[in-house]
N, C-alpha and C positions, 0 to 999 in steps of 0.2 A: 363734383370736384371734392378732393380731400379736404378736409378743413384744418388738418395737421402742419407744421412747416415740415419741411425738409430735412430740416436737422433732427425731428420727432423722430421721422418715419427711419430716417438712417440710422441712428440707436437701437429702433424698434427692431431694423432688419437685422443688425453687428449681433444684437443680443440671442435673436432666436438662431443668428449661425455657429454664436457661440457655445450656447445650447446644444444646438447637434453635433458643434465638434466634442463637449463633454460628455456627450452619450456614447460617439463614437470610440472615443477614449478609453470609457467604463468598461466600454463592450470587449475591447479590441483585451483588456486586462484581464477581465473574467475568461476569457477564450482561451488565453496564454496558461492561467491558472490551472484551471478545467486540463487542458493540452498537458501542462508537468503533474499535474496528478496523475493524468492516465499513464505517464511515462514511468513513474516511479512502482506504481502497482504492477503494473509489467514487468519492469525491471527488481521488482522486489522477488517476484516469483523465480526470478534467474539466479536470484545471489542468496540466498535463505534454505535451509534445507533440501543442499541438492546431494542425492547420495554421490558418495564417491568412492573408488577404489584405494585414494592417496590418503596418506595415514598425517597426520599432524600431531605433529609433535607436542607441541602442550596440551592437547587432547590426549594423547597418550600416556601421556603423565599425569594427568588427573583421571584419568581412569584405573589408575595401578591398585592392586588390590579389587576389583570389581570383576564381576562374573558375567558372560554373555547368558540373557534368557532372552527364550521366545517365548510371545503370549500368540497361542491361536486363539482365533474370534471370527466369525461370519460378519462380512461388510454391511455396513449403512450408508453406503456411499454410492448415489446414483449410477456412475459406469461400473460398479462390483457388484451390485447389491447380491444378498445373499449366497457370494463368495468365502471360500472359507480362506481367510489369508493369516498372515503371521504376522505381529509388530516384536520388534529388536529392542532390546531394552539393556542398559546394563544393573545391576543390583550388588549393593553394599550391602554385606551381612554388619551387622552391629555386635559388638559382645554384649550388652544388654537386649531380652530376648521382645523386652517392652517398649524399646525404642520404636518409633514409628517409620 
């Protein structure tokens, strides 16, 4: 027989269920976490350098004066690799010839 009273063992049980309700807690938060992280990386790749046809206008305007170049280069990039592709660049001449 237990040598405990009743009221021991009922603290004893309250405390280890409250325990598992704080793990359950912990867990159920970090999941959530975990869950909008994944949502954001996904969602970042939609809203971050997506080309487009549509022109923007304060883009447009701070590109005034600048030139379209392309740089050819051969890919490093696992689905291209040694692709020969183009990157779009714009370029500001400077009147100093030493400007960077």
């Amino acid at each position: 027989m237990d040598d405990k009273p009743a009221a021991e063992r009922q603290r004893g049980a309250l405390g280890r269920l409250l325990l598992a309700a704080l793990r359950f807690v912990v867990a159920a938060l970090l999941c959530a976490d975990m869950a909008g992280c994944a949502v954001v990386d996904y969602q970042q790749r939609r809203w971050i350098f997506q080309p487009t046809d549509d022109i923007w206008v304060p883009g447009q305007v701070a590109a005034q004066g600048m030139h379209d170049v392309w740089i050819d280069f051969v890919s490093t990039h696992p689905e291209q690799l040694g692709e020969a592709v183009r990157l779009h660049g714009l370029w500001l001449p400077q009147p100093d010839e030493e400007a960077p």
